[in-house]
N, C-alpha and C positions, 0 to 999 in steps of 0.2 A: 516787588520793588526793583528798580532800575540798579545796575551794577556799582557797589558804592564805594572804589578801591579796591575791592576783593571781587574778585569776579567767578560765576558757577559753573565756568567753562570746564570741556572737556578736560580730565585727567590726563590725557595723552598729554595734550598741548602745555598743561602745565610742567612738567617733566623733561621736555625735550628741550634740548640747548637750543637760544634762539637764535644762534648765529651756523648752527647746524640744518634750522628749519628750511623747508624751501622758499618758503618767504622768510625775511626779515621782519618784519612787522609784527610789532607784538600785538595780533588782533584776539587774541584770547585767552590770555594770562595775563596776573600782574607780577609778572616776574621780569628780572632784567639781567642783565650779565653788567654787575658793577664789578668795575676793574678786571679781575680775574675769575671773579666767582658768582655765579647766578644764586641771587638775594631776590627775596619777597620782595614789593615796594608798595605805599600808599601813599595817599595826596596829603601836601600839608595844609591847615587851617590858617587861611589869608586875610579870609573874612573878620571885621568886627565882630564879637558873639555879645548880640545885645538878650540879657535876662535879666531877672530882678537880682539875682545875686550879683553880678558884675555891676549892675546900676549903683547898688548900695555902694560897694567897694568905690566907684570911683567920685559919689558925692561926699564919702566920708574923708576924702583926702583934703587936705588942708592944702597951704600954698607954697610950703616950704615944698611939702611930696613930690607937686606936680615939677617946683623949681630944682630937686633933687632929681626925677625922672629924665628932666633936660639935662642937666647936668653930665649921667650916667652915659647919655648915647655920646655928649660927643667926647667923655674921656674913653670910653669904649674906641672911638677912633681912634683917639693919641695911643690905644696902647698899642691896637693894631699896626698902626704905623712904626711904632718902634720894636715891636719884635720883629715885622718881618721884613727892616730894616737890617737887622741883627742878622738875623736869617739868611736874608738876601747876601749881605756881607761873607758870614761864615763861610756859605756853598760855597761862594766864588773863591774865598781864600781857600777852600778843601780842595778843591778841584783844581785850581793853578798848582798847586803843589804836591798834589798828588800825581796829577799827568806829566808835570815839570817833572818832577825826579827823575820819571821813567823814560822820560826823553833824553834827559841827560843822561843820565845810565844807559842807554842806550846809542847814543851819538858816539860817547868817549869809547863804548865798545869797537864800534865803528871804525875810529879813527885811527885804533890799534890794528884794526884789519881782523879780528875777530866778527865775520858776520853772522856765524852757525849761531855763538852765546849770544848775537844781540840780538838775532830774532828769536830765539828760545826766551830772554828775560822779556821782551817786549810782547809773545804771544800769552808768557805762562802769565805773565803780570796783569794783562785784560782778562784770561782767563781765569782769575781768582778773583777779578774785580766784578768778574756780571755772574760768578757762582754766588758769591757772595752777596749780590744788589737781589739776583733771584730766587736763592733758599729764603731770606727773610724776606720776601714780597710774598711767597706761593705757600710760607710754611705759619707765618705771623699775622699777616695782613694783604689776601688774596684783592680788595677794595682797595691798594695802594697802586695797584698794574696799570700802566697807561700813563696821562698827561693828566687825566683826572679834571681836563678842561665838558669834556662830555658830560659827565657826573653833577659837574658844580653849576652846566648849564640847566639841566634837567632839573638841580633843586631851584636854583630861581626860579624858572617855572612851575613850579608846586608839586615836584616828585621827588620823596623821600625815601632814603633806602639804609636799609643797619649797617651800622658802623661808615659809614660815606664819609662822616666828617669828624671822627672818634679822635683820642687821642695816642693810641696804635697807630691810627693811620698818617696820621700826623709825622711820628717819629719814623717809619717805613720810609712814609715821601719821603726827608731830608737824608735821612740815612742813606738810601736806596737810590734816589736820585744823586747824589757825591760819588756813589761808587759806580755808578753804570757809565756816566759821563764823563768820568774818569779811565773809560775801559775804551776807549778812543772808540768805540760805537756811533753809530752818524745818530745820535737823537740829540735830544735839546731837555735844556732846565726849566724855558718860562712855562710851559705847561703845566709841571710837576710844583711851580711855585705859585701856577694860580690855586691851584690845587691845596696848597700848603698854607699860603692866604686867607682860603676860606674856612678850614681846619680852624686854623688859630682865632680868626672870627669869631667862629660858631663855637669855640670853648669861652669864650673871652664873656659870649651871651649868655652862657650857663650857670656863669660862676665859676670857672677854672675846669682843674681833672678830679672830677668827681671819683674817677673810678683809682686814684692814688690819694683819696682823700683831700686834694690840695683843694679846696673851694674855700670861696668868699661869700660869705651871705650877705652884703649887700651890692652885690651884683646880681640879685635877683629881681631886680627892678626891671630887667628887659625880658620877660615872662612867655612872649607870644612869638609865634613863628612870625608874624610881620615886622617887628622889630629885628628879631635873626636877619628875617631873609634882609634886610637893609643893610647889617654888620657882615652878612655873608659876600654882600655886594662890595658893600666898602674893603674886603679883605680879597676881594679876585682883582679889584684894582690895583691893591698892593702889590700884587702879587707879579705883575706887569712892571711897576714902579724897582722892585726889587731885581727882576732880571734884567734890564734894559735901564736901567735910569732912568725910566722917559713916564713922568708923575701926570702930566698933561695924555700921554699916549698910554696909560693907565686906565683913566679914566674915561675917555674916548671907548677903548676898549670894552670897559663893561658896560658902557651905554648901549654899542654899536652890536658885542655880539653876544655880551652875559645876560642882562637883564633881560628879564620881560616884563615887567613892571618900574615906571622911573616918577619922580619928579623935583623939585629944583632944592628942596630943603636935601636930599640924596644927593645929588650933585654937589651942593654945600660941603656935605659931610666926607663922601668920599675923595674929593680934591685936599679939603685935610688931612685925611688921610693918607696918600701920597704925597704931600707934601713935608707931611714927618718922616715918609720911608726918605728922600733923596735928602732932605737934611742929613738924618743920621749917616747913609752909604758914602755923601761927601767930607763927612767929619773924618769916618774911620778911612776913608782912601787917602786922606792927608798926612796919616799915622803912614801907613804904608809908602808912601813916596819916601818915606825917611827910610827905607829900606827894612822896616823890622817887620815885616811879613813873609820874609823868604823870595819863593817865586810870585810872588803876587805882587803883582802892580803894574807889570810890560804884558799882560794879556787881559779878558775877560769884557766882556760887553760893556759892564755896568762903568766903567771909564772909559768910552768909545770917542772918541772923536778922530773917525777913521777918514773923510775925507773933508779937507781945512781949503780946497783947491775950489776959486773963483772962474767954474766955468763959463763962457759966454757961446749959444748958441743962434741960431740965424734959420730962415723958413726953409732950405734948402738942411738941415738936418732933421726935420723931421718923420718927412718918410722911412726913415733906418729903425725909428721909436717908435714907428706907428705898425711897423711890422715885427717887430719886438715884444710886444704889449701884445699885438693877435696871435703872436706864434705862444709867447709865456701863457695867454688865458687858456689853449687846447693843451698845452702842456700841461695846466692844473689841474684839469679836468679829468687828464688823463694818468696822471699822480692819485688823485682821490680814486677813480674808479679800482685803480693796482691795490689800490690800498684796501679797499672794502673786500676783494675779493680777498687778498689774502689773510685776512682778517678771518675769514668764514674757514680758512684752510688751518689757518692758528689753531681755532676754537676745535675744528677735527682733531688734533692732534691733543692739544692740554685736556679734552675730555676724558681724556685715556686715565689721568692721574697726573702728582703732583710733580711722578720722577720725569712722565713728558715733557714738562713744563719748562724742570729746571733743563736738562737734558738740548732741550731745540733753544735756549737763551745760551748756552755754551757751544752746540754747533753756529750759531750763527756768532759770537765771538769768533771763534776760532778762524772762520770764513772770511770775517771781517779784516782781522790779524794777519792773514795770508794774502789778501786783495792789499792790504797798507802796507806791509812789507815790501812786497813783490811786486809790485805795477811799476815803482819809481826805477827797477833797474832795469827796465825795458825802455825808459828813455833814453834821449841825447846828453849828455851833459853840455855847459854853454859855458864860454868862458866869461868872468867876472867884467861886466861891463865898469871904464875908466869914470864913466860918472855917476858911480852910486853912493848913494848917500849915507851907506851901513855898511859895515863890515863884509865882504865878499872872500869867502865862502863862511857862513853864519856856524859859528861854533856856540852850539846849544839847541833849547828847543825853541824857539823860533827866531821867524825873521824871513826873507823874501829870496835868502841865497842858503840854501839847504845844502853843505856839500854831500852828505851819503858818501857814492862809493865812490864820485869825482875825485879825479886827481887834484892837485894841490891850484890854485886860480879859475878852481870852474868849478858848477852847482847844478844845482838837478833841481828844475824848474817844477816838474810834478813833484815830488818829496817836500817840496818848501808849502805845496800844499793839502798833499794827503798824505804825509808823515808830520801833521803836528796835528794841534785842538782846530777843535770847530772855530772857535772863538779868534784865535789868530788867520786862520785862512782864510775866515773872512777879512780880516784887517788886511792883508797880504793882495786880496781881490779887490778889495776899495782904494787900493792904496793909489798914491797919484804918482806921477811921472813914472809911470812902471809899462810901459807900454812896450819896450822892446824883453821884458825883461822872461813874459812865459809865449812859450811855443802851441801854435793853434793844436797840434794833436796831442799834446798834455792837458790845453784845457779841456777839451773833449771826454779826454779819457777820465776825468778829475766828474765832470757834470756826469756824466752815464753811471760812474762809482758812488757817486752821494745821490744819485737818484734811486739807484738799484736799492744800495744799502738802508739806505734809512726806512723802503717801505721795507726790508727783512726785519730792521730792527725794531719796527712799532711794536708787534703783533708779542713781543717776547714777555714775558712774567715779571716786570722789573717797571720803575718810577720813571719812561720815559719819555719825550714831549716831541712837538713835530717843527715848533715855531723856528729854531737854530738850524735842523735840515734842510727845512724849507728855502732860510734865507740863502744856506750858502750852499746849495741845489740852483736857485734861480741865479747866484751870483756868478756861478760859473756859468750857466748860460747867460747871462747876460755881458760878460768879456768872451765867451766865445764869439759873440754876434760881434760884439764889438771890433774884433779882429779880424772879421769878416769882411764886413764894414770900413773897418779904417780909414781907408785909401778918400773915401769918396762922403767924407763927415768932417769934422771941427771936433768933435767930441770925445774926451780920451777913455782908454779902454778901463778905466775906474770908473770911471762916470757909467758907464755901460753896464757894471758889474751892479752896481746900485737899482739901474731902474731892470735890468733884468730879474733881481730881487724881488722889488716891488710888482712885475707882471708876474710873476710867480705865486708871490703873497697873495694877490687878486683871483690870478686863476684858482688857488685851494682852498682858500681860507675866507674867501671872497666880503672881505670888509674892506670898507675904503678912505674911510674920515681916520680913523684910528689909526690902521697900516702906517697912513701918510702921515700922520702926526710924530706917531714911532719909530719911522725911518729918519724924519727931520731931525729930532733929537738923538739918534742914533751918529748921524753923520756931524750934526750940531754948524749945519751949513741951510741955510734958507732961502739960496738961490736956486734949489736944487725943483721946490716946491710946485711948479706949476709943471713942469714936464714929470713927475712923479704921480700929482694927482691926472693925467692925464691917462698915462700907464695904467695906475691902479683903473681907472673907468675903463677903460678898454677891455680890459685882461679877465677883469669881472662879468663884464655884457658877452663876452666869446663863450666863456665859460659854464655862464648862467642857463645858455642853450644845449647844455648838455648833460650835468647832473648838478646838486646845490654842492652846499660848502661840506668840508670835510668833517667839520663837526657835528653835524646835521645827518650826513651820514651815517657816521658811526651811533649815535643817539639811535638812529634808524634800528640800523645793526642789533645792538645791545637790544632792544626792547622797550625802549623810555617812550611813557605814552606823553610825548612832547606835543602842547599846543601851540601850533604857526602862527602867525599874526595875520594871517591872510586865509580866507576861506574858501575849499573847492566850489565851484559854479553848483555842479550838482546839487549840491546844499542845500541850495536857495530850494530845491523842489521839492525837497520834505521838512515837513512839521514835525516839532518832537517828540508829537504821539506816535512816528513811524519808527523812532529808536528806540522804546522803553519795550523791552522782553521780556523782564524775570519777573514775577509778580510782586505786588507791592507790601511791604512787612511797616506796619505801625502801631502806635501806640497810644492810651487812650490817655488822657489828662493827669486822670490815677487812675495807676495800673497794677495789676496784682502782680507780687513777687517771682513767684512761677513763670509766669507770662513773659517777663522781660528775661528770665535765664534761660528759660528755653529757647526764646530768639538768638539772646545773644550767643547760643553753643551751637545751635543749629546755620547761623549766619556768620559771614564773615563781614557785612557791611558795617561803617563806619558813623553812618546818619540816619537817624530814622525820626519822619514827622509825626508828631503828636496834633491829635485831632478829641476835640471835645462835644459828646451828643447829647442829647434828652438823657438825665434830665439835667445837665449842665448849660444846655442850650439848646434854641427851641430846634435845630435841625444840625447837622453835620458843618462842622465849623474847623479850618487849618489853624489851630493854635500856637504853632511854631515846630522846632528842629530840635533834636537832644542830638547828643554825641555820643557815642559808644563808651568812650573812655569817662565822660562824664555818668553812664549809667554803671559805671562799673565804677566809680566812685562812691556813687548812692549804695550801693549792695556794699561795697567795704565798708565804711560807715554806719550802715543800719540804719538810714532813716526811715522808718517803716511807720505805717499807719495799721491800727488797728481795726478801721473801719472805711471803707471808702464813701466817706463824708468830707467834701471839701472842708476845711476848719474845723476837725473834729479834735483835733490834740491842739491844745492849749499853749503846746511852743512852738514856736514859729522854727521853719526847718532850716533858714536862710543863718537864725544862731547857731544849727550844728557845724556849719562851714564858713570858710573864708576862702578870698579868692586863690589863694596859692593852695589850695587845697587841690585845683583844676587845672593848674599848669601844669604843661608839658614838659620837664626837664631837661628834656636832651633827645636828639633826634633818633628815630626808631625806636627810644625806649618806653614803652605801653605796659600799662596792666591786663593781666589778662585774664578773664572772667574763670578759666577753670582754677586760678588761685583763692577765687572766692568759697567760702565752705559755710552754708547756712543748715539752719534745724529745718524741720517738715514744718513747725510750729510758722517759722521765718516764711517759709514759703509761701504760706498763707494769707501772709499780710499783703500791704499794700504802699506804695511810692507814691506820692503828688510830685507829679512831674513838673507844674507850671511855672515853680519858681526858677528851674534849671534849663528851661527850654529856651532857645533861640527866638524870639518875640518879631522878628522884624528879618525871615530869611530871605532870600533872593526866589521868589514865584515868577514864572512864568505860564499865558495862556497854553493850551493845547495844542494850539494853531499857531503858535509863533514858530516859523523857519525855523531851520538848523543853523544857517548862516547867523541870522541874529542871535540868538540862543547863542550860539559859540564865540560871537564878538564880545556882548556881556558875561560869559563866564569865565573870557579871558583876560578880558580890560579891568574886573575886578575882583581877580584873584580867587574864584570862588574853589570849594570843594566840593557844595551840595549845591544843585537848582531844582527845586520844588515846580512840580507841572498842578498846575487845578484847570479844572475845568470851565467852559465859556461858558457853559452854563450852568448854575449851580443845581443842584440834584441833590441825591444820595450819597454821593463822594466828594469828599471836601477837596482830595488832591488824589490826583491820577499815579502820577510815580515822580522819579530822584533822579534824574540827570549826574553822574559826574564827568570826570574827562574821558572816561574809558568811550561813551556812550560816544563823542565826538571825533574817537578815532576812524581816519577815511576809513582803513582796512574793515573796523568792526561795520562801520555803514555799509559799506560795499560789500559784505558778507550775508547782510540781511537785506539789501536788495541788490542783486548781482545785477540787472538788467542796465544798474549804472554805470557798471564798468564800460560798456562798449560805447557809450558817449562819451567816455570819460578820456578815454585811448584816444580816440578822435579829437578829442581837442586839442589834448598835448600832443599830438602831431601836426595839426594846426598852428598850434604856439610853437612849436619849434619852429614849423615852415614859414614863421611872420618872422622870426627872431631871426632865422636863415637869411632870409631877406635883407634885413635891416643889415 
């Protein structure tokens, strides 16, 4: 049988960390490195499971059920929407006031001329913030580490992994990501909150936190991983909606770079769902403006309207944008490529144990603390320009005139931006009429610092995201250009900070309808739009010619056997009888008890076809699909035959169960066959598989491409593809296609000869794309 989830690959290969490997690619294990910790992974079931039992089930429903079914999914959205409303909210007031304090304490230290205790309370105070974010990341929930955008892509696509979307990891992300991004570390929240979105999702679909007892039994009515994966969609939307404000650029979002699977009734659902997160965030930001949240309410994304300024430009500033946009796209390129590698340098180290882990998350603090410290007093200070529109020299934590160690009428141009949050510096970088206000070798120094830093800070053992370094990474290149530039443009050096954002965005992260939709809403200016979606086009085509996005990457990295949407050329040259290796394991219509336990302890696959011969039919006949977990339901159970005579017991087997009998409860959680414990007697007997089998699987001829074969098993979600033969015989089906089988690396392992066409082409395609 074809590798079905679990693959018979060398032991080596399974054991060895795959970011350790000399390839990246998981071509012969199904293991991955989620978050922090290399976890099993199997495919999830997409497909409709058409049997006699499921048929019964759904003609016995009445019309209230099916109208209570509707009902279920889209209050499932409303909830979604207002927790991670809630959520959304909470972070940001934890975070303003937890970074606020320490600023302020910090400043007033300052101002007394005490700088030894302010850097001591500013270093020791991040440095209990990411000990803190990373014991409970490496010690609770190793699957919390990272942005968790990786993760949440791979299960869209139908790769599931334990604990991914548990309710540990849930508590981890919010926890964990409040304290890290609090620890003035260059990472970001929206990552950690699509993350956190689809968490609350995917409990939301189970019925609650089963494992603290809280569930709901009638929220059992979204049963199926296709339903999930649709709530899990609608909750990565949120999750965009909740750090950014931006419900439209939510959504965009999961279309553009979550999903792989979409269509308009999901569209439907997940714009409701966004639209209950910014309701709720606008509600409580109103509370807040009355001042009863502390620091919260003069910082933080999610009330962004950071540049309100009616640019007007002319054809004579565009060239300064259009080499902006090509410098920002190899700039992205060359951000993701730093990042992968030292990704692979990470996972060297955290393999050592958990004290690495925490250990290299507190050097890199510390690093970080001494770089924010200490950079700003190697600047100039400047004295307080007569027509600013804000307090000059800014006493607190933030604002655009940072005194530090300035004497009394002047500020420190760097500190006003790498001595406060992400969040303000950006605001501080968008801001308008500020164009005499930072020094070209400050911003300089500001872009090379959140460049450097944030790829140090991915890689650490803690809840952290790339989307906020990103931004305010490109925003500083993008007013450094602008400064460049000045003299000989119309266009102020805010406005520069914006779209150099947006070529940045394009170069890493390489989405472009969504970016720009998120930026729009970000700046809440719509004049901005056509020279922004310019940028992002650009910045993304430069980029494209040199490696993909950085999500894409890292999936790479990790191990995730991710199906593309697009398929290698080579493909097209082999038929799917040239992938199938392992031999083929099946089962007969009814099958003796023995028979199915010894597969199932000897195998690790997930599907296996049932085939029915003489004297059931006059020749070899594909009768359908069983599932593993559904065979190991029959063994719990005891539906056993005495005799293997189709009809030979008197009750019907479809009355020992019901459909919830065969649901999946929660993700990663399976029965496992060595919990089954039968007599010698039991052994004996026998199973009638027919009523439980898959009647209607996805087949394919022998001779159909890989190309084709990979398009329909990824346009409809499958987890098994049945191969039978062009000509019928003695074999009713040849072998089991899953995604493992369609991975390039495993193709190109079993016929190397493809590689050196394959090299050639993407040198070709580069050398077109060079061109162009």
């Amino acid at each position: 049988m074809a590798l079905s989830d679990s693959t018979n690959g060398d032991e080596e290969s399974i054991i060895t960390p795959l970011l350790a490997q000399k390839s990246f690619a998981n071509s012969s294990s199904q293991v991955a490195l989620v978050g922090a910790d290399i976890c099993p992974i199997e495919s999830l079931d997409y497909e409709i499971f058409d049997n006699e039992l499921f048929m019964q089930d759904w003609r016995s429903r009445e019309d209230f059920q099916i109208f209570q079914y509707l009902v279920m999914k889209w209050l499932s959205c409303f909830l979604i929407g207002l927790i991670m409303g809630l959520v959304g909210f909470f972070n940001n007031l934890a975070v303003e006031n937890i970074a606020g304090k320490k600023f302020v304490v910090t400043s007033n230290m300052m101002l007394e001329g005490r700088y030894g205790m302010a850097f001591l309370v500013f270093s020791v105070s991040n440095l209990v913030l990411t000990l803190f974010a990373s014991v409970i990341t490496a010690l609770i929930c190793p699957q919390a580490a990272g942005s968790g955008i990786p993760e949440v892509k791979a299960y869209l696509n139908g790769v599931d992994a334990p604990g991914i979307l548990s309710p540990r990891t849930l508590l981890v992300k919010i926890v964990g990501s409040i304290s890290i991004v609090s620890s003035s570390m260059i990472v970001g929240k929206a990552g950690p909150m699509v993350h956190t979105g689809a968490c609350v999702a995917s409990l939301v679909g189970q019925g609650g936190f089963k494992i603290f007892g809280l569930t709901w039994r009638w929220r059992y009515h979204l049963k199926n991983d296709r339903d999930r994966r649709d709530l899990v969609t609608c909750g990565a939307a949120a999750g965009i909606a909740a750090a950014f404000r931006a419900p439209v650029g939510g959504v965009l979002f999961a279309f553009e770079e979550m999903a792989s699977w979409w269509r308009s009734a999901l569209l439907w659902r997940s714009f409701f769902t966004t639209a209950i997160v910014a309701v709720v965030l606008r509600s409580l930001i109103d509370i807040c403006l009355n001042g009863l949240c502390g620091l919260f309410g003069k910082g933080g994304l999610i009330i962004f309207d950071t540049y309100s300024d009616f640019p007007t430009y002319h054809l004579e500033d565009l060239p300064p944008v259009f080499i902006l946009a090509f410098i920002g796209g190899i700039l992205g390129s060359l951000y993701n490529y730093l990042l992968n590698k030292f990704l692979r340098i990470y996972h060297l180290i955290h393999e050592k144990g958990v004290i690495y882990k925490i250990l290299l998350a507190c050097s890199v603090s510390i690093f970080t603390s001494f770089l924010l410290f200490g950079l700003p007093w190697f600047a100039l200070c400047q004295p307080c320009p007569s027509s600013a529109q804000e307090i000059c020299p800014t006493i607190g934590r933030s604002g655009n005139f940072k005194k530090f160690q300035c004497a009394p009428g002047h500020y420190n141009d760097l500190a006003s931006l790498i001595f406060n949050t992400n969040d303000d510096a950006i605001k501080n970088l968008f801001s308008k009429n500020t164009d005499s206000e930072f020094q070209l070798l400050s911003m300089l120094t500001f872009f090379i610092t959140c460049f450097s830093l944030s790829i140090l800070s991915y890689g650490t053992v803690a809840p952290v995201g790339l989307f906020v370094p990103v931004i305010v990474t490109g925003a500083s290149y993008g007013r450094f250009v602008g400064m460049v530039v000045g003299p000989y443009t119309n266009l102020s050096h805010g406005f520069f900070a914006i779209l150099g954002a947006a070529s940045f965005l394009g170069g890493s992260m390489r989405t472009t309808v969504s970016l720009c939709v998120i930026m729009l809403e970000l700046t809440n200016n719509l004049l901005l739009l056509p020279l922004i979606m310019l940028v992002l086009l650009i910045s993304k085509t430069v980029a494209d010619a040199f490696n993909s996005n950085i999500y894409n990457l890292i999936m790479k990295a990790k191990g995730f056997p991710y199906l593309e949407g697009h398929v290698e050329p080579y493909m097209r040259q082999l038929t799917v009888a040239d992938v199938l290796t392992s031999p083929l394991q099946l089962f007969h219509g009814i099958e003796k008890v023995r028979n199915i336990v010894n597969i199932l302890r000897m195998t690790s696959h997930h599907g296996f076809p049932v085939i029915d011969e003489p004297p059931l039919s006059e020749f070899p006949v594909l009768y359908g699909l069983i599932l593993r977990a559904h065979l190991i339901m029959l063994l719990k159970k005891k539906a056993f035959l005495s005799v293997p005579i189709l009809g030979s017991e008197s009750e019907d087997p479809c009355k020992l169960f019901s459909a919830d009998d065969f649901v999946k409860m929660g993700s990663g959680d399976v029965e496992r066959i060595e919990d089954i414990q039968l007599t010698d007697e039991e052994m004996e007997m026998f199973i009638d598989l027919h009523p439980f089998a898959n009647t209607s699987p996805c087949t394919v001829l022998e001779t159909m491409s890989v190309a084709k074969a990979l398009e329909i098993f990824r346009e409809t979600g499958l987890r098994h593809m049945l191969v039978i033969p062009k000509v019928p015989g003695r074999l009713a089906v040849v072998g089991v296609l899953t995604r493992h089988n369609f991975m390039p690396d495993y193709i190109l392992s079993l016929h190397p000869s493809l590689e050196k066409s394959r090299w050639k082409r993407l040198r070709i395609k580069f050398h077109w794309r060079k061109f162009f």
